[in-house]
C-alpha positions as CSV (number, residue, x, y, z in Angstrom):
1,X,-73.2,-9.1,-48.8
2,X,-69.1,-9.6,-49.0
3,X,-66.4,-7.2,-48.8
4,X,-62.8,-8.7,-49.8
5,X,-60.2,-7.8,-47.4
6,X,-58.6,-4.4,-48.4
7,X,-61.5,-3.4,-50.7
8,X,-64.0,-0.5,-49.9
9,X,-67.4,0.9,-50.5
10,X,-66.4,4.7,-51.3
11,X,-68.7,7.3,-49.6
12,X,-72.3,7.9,-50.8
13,X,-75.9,9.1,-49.8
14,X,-79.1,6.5,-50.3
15,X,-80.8,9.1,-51.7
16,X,-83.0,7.5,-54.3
17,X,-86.9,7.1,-53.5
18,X,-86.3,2.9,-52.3
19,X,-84.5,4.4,-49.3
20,X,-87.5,6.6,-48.4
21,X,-89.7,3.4,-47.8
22,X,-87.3,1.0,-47.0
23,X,-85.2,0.3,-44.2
24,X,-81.5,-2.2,-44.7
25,X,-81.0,-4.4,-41.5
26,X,-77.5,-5.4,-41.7
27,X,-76.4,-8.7,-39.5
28,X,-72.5,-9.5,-39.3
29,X,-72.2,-13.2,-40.0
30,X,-68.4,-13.5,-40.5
31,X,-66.4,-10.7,-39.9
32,X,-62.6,-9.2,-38.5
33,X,-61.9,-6.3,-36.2
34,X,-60.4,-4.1,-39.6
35,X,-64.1,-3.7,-40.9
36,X,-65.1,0.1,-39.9
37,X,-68.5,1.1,-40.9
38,X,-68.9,4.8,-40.9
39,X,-72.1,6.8,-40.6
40,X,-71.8,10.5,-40.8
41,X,-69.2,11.3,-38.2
42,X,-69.0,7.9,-36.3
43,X,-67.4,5.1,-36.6
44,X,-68.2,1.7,-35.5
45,X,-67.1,-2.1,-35.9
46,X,-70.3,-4.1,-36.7
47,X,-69.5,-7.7,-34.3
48,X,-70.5,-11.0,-35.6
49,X,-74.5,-11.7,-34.4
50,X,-75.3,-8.2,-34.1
51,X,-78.2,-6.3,-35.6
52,X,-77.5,-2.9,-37.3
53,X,-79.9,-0.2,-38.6
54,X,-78.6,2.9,-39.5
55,X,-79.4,6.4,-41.3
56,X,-79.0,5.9,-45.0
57,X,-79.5,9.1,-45.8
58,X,-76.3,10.4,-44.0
59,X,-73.1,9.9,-45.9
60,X,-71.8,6.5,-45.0
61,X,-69.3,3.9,-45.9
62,X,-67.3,0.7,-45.2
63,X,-64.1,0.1,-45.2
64,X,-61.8,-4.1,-45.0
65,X,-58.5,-3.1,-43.6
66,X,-58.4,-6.7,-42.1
67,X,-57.0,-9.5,-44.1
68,X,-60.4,-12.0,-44.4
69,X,-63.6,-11.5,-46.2
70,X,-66.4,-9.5,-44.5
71,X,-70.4,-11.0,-44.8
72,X,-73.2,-9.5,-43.8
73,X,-76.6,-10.8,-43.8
74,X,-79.0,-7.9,-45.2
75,X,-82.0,-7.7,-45.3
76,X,-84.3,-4.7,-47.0
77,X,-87.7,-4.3,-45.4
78,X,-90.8,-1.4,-45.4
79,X,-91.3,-2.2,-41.7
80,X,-94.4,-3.8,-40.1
81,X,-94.6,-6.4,-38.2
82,X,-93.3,-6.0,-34.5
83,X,-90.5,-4.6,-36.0
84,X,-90.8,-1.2,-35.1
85,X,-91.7,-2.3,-31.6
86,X,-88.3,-4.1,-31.5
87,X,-86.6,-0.9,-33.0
88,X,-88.0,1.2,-30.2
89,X,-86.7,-1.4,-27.9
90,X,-83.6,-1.7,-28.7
91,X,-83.7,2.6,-28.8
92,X,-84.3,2.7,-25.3
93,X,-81.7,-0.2,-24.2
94,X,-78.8,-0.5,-26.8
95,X,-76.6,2.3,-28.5
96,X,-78.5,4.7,-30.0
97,X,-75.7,7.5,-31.0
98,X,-77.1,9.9,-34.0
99,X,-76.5,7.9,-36.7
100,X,-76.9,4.5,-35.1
101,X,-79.4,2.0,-33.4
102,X,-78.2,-1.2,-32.4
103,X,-80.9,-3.5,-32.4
104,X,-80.1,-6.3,-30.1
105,X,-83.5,-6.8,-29.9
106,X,-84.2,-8.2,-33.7
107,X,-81.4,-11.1,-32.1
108,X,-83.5,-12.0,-29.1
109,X,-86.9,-12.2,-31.5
């Protein structure tokens, strides 16, 4: 998924019936410090090699003040797996602030 430096994804809520069985992982491939992600009241910058889960059904969005193109791996899953194990990991180690889980663990899988 790109984002062209100085373009935006405007606020929204996933609130259609995908988002209430699916989960987006997102995983900064290439990336600049002017990304800002926002979830509900927070704002964070997603680094390159991290793994990223967040609330969709909180009003987010993304924003390229930086001056080079933004890609994220993402990937859309129902779960299963180890991957709630990994979640629950990463819960108990990583940032975990409201909105946000950083799952460092889906790295090291």
């Amino acid at each position: 998924m790109g984002l062209a430096p100085g373009r935006e994804v405007p606020p929204h809520i996933d609130i259609h019936y995908y988002w209430r069985t699916h989960l987006r992982i997102h995983i900064p491939v290439i990336t600049n410090p002017g990304v800002l992600f926002t979830c509900g009241d927070e704002t964070v910058h997603m680094a390159a090699g991290e793994c990223w889960v967040f609330n969709s059904f909180l009003r987010h969005d993304v924003q390229n003040k930086g001056d080079a193109q933004r890609i994220h791996l993402v990937l859309d899953t129902v779960g299963g797996g180890i991957l709630p194990e990994l979640m629950r990991a990463a819960e108990k180690g990583a940032l975990n602030r409201g909105c946000w889980l950083l799952a460092l663990a889906l790295a090291k899988a």
